[in-house]
VEXDREN-2710 file (C-alpha; in Angstrom, 1 decimal):
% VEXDREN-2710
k/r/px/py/pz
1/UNK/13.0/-5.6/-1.4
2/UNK/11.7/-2.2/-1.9
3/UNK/7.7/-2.3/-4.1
4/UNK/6.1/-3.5/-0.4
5/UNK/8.7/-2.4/2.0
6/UNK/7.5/-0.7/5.2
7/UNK/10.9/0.7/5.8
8/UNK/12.6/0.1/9.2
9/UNK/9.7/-2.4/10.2
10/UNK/10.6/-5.5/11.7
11/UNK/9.4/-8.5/10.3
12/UNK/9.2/-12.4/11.6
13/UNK/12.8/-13.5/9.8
14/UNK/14.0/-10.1/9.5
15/UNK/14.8/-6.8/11.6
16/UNK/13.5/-3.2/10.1
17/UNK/17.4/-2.3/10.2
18/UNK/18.3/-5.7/8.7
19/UNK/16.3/-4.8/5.6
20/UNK/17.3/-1.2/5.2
21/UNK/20.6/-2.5/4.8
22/UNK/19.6/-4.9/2.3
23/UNK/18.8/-2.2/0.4
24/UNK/21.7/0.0/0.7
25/UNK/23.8/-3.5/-0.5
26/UNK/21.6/-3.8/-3.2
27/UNK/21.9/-0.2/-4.8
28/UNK/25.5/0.1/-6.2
29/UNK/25.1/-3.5/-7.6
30/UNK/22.2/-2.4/-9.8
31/UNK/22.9/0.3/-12.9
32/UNK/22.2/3.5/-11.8
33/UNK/19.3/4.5/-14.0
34/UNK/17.4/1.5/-13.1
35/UNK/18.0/3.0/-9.5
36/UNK/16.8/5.9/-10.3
37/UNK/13.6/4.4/-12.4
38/UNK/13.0/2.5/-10.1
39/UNK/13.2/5.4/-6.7
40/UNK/10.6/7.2/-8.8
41/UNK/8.2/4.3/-9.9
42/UNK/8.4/3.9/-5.9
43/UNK/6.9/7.0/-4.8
44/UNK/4.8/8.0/-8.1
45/UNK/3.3/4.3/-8.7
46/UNK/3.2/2.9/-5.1
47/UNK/2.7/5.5/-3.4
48/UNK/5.9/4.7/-0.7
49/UNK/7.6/7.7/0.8
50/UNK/10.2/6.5/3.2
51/UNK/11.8/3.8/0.7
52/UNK/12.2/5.9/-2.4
53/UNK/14.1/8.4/-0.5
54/UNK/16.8/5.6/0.8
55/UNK/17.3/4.4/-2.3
56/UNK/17.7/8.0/-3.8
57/UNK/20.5/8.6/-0.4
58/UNK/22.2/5.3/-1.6
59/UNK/22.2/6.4/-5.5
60/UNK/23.8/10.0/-4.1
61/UNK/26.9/8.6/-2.4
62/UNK/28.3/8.9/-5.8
63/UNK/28.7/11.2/-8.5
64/UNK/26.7/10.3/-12.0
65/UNK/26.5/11.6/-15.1
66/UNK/23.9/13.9/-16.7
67/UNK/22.5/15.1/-13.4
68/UNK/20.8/11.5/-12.6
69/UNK/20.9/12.5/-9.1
70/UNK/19.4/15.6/-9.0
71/UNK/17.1/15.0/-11.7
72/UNK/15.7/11.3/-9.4
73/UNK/15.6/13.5/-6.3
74/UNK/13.4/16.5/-8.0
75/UNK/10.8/13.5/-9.1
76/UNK/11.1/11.1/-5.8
77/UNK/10.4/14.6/-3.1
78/UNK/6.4/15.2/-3.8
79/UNK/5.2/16.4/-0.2
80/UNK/7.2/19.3/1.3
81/UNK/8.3/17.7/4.1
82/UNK/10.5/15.1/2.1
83/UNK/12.7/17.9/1.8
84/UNK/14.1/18.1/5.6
85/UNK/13.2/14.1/5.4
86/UNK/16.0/13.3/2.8
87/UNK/18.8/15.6/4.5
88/UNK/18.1/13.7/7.9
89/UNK/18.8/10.4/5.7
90/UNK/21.4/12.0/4.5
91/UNK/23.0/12.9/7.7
92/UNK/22.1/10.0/9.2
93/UNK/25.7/8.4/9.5
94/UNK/27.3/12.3/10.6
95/UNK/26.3/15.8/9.2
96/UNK/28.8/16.3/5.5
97/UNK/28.4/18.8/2.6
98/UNK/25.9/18.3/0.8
99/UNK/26.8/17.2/-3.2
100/UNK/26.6/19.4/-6.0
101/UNK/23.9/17.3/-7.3
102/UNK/21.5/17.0/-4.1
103/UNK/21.0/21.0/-3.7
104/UNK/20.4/20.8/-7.2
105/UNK/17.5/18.3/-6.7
106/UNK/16.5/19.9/-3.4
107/UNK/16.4/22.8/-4.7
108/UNK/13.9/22.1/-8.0
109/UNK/11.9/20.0/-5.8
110/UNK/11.6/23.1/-3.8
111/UNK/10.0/25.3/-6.1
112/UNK/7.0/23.2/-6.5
113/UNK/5.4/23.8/-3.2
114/UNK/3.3/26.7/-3.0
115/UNK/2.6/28.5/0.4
116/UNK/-0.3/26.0/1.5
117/UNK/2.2/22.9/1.1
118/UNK/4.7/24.6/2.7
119/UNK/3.1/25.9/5.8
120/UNK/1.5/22.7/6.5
121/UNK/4.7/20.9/7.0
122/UNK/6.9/23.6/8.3
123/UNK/7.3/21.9/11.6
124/UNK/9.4/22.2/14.2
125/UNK/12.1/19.6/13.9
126/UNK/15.6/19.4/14.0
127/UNK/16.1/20.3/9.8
128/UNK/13.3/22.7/9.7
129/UNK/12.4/23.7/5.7
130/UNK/14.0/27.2/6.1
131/UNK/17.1/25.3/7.1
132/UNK/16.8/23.3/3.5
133/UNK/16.3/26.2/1.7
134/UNK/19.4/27.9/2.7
135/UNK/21.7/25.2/2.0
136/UNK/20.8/24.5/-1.8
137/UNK/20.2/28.5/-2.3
138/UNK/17.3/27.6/-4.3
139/UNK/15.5/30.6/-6.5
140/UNK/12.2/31.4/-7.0
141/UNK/10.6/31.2/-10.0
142/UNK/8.6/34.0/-9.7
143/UNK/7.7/37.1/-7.5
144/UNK/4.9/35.8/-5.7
145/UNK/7.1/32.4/-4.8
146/UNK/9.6/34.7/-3.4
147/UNK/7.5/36.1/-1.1
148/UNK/6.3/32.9/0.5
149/UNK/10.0/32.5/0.8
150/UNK/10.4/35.4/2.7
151/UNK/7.8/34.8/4.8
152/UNK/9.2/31.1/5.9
153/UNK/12.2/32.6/6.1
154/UNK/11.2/35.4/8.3
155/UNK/9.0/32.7/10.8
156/UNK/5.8/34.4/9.2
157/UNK/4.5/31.8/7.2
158/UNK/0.6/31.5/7.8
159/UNK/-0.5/27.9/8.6
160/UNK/-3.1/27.1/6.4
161/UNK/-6.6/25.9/7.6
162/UNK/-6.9/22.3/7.3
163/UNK/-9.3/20.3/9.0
164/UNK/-6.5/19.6/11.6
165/UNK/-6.3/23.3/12.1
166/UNK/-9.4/23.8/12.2
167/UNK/-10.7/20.9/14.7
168/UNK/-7.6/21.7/17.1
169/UNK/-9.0/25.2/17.7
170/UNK/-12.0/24.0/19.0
171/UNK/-14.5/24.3/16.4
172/UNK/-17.6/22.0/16.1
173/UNK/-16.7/18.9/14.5
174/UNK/-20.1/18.2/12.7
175/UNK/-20.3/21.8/11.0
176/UNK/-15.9/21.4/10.0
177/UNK/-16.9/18.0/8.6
178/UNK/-20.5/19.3/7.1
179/UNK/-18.0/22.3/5.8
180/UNK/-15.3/20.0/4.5
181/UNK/-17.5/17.9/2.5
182/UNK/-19.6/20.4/1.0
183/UNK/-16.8/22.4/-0.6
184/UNK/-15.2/19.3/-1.5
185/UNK/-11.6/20.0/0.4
186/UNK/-11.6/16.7/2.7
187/UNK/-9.2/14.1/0.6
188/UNK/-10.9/10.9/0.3
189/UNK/-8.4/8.7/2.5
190/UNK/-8.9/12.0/4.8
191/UNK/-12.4/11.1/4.9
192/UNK/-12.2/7.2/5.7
193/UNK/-10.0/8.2/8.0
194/UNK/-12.3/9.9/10.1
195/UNK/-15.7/8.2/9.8
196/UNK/-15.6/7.5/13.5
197/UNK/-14.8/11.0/14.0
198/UNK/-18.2/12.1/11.7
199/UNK/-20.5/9.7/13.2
200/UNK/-19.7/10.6/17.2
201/UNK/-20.0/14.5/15.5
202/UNK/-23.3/13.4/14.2
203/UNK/-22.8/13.9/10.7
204/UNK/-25.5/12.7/8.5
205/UNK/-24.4/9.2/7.0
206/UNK/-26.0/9.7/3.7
207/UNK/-24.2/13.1/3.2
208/UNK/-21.1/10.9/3.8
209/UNK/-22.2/7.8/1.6
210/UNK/-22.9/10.4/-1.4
211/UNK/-19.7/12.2/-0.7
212/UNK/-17.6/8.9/-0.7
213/UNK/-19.5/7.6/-3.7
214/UNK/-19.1/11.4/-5.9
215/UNK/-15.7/12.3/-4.9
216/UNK/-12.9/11.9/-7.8
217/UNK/-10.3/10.4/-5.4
218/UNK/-12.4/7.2/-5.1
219/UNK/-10.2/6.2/-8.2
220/UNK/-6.7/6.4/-6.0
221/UNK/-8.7/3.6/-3.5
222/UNK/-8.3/-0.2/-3.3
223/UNK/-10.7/-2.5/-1.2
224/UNK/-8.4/-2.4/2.4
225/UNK/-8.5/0.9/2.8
226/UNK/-12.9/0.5/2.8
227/UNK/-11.8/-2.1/4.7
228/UNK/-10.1/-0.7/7.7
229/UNK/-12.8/2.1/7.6
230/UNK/-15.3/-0.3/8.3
231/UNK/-13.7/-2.1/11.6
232/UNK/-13.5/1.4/12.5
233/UNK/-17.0/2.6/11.8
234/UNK/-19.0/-0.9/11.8
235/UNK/-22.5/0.8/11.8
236/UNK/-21.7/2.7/8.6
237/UNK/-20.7/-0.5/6.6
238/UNK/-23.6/0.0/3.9
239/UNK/-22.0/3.4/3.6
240/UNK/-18.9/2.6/2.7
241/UNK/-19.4/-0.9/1.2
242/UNK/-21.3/1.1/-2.4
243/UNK/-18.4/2.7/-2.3
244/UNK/-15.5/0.2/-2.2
245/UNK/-17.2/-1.8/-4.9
246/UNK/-17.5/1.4/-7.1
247/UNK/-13.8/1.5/-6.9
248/UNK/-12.9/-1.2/-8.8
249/UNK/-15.6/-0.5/-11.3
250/UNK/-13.3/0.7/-14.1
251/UNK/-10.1/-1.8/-13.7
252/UNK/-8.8/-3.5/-16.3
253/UNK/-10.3/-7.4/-16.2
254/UNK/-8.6/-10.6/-15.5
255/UNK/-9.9/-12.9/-18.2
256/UNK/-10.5/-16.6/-18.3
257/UNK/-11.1/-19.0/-14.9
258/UNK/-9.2/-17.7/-12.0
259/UNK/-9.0/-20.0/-8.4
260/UNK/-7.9/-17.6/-5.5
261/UNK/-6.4/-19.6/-2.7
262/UNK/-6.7/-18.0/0.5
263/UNK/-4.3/-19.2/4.1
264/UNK/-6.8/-18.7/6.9
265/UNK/-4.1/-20.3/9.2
266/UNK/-3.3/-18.7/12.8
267/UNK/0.0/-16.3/11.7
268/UNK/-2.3/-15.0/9.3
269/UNK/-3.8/-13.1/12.6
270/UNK/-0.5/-11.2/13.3
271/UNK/-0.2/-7.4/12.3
272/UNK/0.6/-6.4/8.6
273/UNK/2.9/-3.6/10.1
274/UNK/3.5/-2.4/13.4
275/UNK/1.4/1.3/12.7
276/UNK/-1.1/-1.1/10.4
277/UNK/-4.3/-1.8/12.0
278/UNK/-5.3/-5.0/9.3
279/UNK/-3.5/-8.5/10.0
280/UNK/-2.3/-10.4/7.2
281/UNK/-5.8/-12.2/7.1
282/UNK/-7.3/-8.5/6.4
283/UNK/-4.7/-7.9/3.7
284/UNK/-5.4/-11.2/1.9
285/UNK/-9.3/-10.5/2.3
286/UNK/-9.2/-7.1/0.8
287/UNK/-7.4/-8.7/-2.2
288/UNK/-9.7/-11.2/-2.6
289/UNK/-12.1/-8.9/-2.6
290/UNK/-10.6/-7.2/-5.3
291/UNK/-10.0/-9.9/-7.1
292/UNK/-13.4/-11.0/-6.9
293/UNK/-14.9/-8.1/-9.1
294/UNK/-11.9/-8.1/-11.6
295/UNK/-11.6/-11.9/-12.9
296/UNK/-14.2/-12.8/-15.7
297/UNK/-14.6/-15.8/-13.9
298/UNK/-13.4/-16.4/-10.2
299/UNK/-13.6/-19.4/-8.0
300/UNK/-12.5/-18.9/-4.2
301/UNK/-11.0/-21.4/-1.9
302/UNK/-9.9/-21.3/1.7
303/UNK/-7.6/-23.4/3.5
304/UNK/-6.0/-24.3/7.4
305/UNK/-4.5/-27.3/8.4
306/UNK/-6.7/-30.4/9.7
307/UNK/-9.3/-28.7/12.5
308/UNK/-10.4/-32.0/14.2
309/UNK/-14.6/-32.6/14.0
310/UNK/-15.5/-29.8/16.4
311/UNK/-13.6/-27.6/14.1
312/UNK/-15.3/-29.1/10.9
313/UNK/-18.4/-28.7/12.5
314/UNK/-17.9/-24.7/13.0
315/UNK/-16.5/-24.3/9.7
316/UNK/-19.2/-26.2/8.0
317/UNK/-22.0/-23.6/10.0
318/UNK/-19.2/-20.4/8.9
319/UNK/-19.1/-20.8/5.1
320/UNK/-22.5/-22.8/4.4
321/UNK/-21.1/-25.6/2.4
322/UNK/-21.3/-29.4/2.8
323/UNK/-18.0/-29.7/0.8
324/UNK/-16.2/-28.3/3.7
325/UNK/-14.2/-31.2/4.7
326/UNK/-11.0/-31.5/7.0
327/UNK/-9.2/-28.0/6.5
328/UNK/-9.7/-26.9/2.5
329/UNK/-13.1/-25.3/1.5
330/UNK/-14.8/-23.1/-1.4
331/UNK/-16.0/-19.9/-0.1
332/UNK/-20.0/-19.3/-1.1
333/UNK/-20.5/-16.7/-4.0
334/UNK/-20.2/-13.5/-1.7
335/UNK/-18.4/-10.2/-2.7
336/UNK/-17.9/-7.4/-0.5
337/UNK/-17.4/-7.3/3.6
338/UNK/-19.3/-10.7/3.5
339/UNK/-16.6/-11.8/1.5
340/UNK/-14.1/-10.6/3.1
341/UNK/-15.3/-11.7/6.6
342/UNK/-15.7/-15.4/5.6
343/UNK/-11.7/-15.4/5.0
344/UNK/-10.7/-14.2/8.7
345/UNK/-8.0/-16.2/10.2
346/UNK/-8.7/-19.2/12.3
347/UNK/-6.7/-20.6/15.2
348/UNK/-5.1/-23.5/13.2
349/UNK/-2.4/-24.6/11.1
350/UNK/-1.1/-24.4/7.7
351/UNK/-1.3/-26.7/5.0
352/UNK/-0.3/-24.8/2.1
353/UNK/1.2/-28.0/0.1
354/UNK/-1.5/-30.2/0.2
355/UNK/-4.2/-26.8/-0.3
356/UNK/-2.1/-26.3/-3.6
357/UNK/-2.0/-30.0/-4.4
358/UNK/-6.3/-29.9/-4.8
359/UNK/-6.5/-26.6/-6.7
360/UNK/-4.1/-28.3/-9.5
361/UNK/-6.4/-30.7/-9.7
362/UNK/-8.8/-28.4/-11.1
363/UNK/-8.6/-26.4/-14.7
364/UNK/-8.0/-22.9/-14.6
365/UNK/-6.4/-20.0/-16.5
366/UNK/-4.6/-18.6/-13.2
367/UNK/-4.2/-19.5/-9.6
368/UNK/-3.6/-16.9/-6.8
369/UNK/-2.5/-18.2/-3.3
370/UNK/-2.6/-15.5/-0.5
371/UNK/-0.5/-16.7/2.4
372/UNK/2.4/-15.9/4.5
373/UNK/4.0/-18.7/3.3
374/UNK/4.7/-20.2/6.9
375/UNK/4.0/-24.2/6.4
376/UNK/3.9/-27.4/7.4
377/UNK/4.7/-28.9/4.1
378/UNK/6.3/-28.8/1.2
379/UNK/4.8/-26.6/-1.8
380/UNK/4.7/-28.4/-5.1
381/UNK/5.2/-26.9/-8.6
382/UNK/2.7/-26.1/-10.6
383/UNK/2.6/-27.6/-14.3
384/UNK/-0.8/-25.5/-16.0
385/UNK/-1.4/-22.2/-16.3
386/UNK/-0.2/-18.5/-14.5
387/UNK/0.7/-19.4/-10.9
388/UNK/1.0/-16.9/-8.1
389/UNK/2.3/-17.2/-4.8
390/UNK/1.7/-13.8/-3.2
391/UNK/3.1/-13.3/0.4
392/UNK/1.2/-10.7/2.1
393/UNK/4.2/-10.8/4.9
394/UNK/7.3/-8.6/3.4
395/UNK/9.5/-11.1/4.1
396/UNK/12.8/-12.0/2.0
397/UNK/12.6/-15.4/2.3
398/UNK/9.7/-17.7/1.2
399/UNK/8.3/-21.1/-0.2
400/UNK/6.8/-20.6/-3.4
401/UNK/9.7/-20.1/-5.9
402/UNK/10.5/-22.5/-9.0
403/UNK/8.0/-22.3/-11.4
404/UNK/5.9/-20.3/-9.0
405/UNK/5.4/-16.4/-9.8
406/UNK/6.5/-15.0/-6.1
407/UNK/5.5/-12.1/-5.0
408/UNK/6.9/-10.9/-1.8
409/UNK/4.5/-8.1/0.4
410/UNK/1.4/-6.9/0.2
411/UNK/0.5/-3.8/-1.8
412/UNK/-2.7/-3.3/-4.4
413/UNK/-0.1/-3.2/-7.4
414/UNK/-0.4/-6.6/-6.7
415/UNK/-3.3/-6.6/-9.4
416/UNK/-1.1/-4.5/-11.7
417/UNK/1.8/-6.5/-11.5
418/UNK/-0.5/-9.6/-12.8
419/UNK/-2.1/-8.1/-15.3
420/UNK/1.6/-6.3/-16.7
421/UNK/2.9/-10.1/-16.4
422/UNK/0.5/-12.2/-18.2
423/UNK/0.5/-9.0/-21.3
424/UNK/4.5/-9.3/-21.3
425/UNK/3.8/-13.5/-21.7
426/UNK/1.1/-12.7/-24.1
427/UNK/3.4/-10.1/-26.3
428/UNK/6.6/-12.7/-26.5
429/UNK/4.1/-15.9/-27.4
430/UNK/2.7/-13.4/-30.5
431/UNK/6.3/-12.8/-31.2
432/UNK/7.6/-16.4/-30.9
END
């Protein structure tokens, strides 16, 4: 409900409010320190900012033991503007006292923003961050803190030059950018982010391709994030592809055979989110792509529903194999954009049973299907090896339970989540 939630999103089965409220129901029947693990795994591990602060709200409305509260809200807030975020969640039913235990967590998360972080998000909204700090009464811990609080107190906190700043005031794009990159102060996703915004500046590619290839937050990037940069800047793909590959240099390997199973059926053209700008056929891409360079030994299929001849014909020219036949294919040995490109949605149906039905024909260690799960027919259960149904859609209900691994929304802990499965299996087989 909450590891791939795009909170307050509607979905295909469900509304954005429908599944906030899922999670609200879902909080007091769980103990509260695996609430509160499990709000800070959230925003630490997955990076989500909206969700882990609901669940925090939820975990608040009543009083626990050993500061759990304000210890889970000091963790979960880790970008200033959370601060005035939480209080409008916590309002959000009718303004109330705030608990012992929430100033008490506002107020240590408070004290780790220093006077950069805090005039960058000290907006003007309705709970402004001066209004936060004089509800929890929150103290310093040192002289030079206390005199950024003073000054955002006093309405003379500096806003600090970001490249926002700095590009709103009218300065030349190219020398910012040229600026940014050479001191090292543009954040990667920052930077992929604004390719388009370099080229039309004129910025030289290969200053960009080295500085996206050097940069230490190439680590904190998985393959959709190359991905999206490249529909954006399409002439800078050899830029950015070095790059995206690097990235998953260093993660931990999948061993043994792997089949990926990819649904190239027409609903996997809708939207991921309503702000995302991949479709679900993007999202599955990008894993595959990932995928792809992980697994010690990886064979890729694709599948539809029954195209008609015309449509075998095309499909046959797309992906270069005779093998194509009526709707199912394997994809040729491509990694990368190519890769990703030949598993683009196609303006058919969905045969997900019958797609599943060949690849258990085959020996393999694991099997990944990346789908939506919409389909015209029933999913079998599998009877060898790891089996994973992943469903890029966040949706609560789905088609590949049983004996199936199921896996609902798409997020890159998707990888982690396989490999921390298969090691739990592993440890209670050497056990056993």
């Amino acid at each position: 409900a909450t590891c791939a939630c795009l909170l307050w999103e509607n979905s295909f089965y469900e509304s954005g409010q429908t599944i906030a409220e899922r999670i609200k129901a879902l909080v007091p029947q769980v103990e509260p320190e695996l609430v509160s693990q499990l709000a800070i795994e959230l925003r630490h591990e997955h990076n989500l900012r909206h969700v882990p602060l609901l669940v925090t709200r939820e975990l608040a409305r009543k009083a626990h033991p050993n500061n759990l509260v304000a210890n889970t809200l000091a963790q979960v807030i880790n970008r200033a503007d959370e601060l005035n975020e939480f209080l409008a969640l916590y309002w959000q039913e009718g303004k109330q006292p705030l608990s012992k235990q929430v100033k008490k967590g506002l107020a240590a998360a408070f004290q780790k923003f220093d006077a950069y972080q805090l005039g960058k998000y000290n907006q003007d909204k309705a709970i402004k961050l001066r209004d936060v700090l004089f509800l929890v009464h929150a103290k310093p811990k040192d002289e030079a803190q206390a005199a950024v609080w003073k000054q955002l107190v006093d309405k003379t906190l500096p806003v600090p030059e970001t490249w926002e700043k700095r590009l709103s005031s009218g300065e030349d794009k190219k020398v910012v950018f040229e600026d940014l990159m050479q001191t090292k102060s543009l954040g990667y996703l920052a930077a992929l982010r604004n390719l388009r915004n370099m080229q039309q500046a004129g910025v030289d590619k290969a200053q960009v391709a080295q500085y996206l290839l050097e940069h230490k937050g190439i680590s904190q990037v998985l393959p959709f994030r190359f991905i999206a940069a490249a529909r954006a800047v399409p002439q800078w793909e050899d830029a950015i592809e070095p790059a995206m590959l690097k990235a998953t240099e260093n993660l931990p390997k999948l061993s043994g055979k792997t089949i990926i199973l990819v649904d190239r059926s027409g609903s996997m053209d809708a939207a991921l989110s309503a702000k995302s700008d991949l479709n679900r056929g993007q999202a599955a891409g990008a894993l595959a792509v990932l995928l792809r360079e992980i697994c010690a030994e990886v064979e890729i299929w694709w599948f539809t529903a029954d195209l008609g001849s015309v449509g075998q014909q095309i499909m046959k020219k797309l992906v270069g194999s005779k093998d194509t036949g009526k709707w199912c294919a394997p994809v040729p040995n491509r990694r990368g954009f190519a890769l990703a490109e030949l598993l683009q949605p196609l303006n058919a149906g969905t045969d997900l049973g019958g797609a599943v039905n060949l690849m258990f024909a085959k020996d393999y260690q694991r099997l990944i299907v990346l789908t939506d799960e919409q389909s015209a027919t029933s999913v079998p259960q599998p009877k060898q090896g790891m089996n994973y149904m992943i469903n890029v859609a966040s949706y609560q209900n789905g088609v590949g339970y049983g004996n199936w691994v199921h896996i609902d929304g798409f997020s890159e802990s998707v990888v982690k989540f396989i490999q921390a499965h298969e090691q739990l299996i592993h440890e209670e087989h050497t056990s056993a």
